[in-house]
C-alpha positions in Angstrom: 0.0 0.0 0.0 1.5 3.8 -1.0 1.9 6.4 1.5 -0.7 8.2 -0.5 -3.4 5.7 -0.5 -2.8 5.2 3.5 -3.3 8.5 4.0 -6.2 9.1 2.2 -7.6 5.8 3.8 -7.2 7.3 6.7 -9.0 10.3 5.3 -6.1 12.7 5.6 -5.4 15.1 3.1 -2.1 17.5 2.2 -1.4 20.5 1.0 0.3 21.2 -1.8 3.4 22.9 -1.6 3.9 26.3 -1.6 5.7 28.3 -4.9 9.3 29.3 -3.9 9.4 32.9 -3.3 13.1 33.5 -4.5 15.6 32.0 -6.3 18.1 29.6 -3.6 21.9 28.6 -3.3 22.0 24.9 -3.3 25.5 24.7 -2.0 28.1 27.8 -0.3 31.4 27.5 0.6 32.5 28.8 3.7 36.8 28.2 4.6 36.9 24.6 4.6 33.4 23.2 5.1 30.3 22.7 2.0 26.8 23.9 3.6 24.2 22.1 1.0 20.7 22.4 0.6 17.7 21.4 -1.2 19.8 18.2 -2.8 19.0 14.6 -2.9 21.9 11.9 -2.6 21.6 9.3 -5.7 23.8 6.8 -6.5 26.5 8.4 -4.0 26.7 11.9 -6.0 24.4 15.1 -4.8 21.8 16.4 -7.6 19.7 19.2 -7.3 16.0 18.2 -7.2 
């Protein structure tokens, strides 16, 4: 059974998503250390969703 069919067994409903309201960094720099965001891990290599 899907997560989606659960819920709406359950009768639970969710929202959609909001629009982004700017445009976002997915990865800084700072010195020595990566900060990442928004990315998803596949096959042991970060992409940007």
């Amino acid at each position: 059974m899907s997560v989606e069919s659960t819920l709406a067994s359950h009768g639970i409903t969710l929202p959609e998503a909001a629009a982004p309201v700017a445009n976002y960094v997915p990865a800084v720099i700072s010195g020595s250390l990566l900060f990442i965001s928004g990315q998803l891990c596949l096959d042991g290599r970060f992409k940007s969703h």
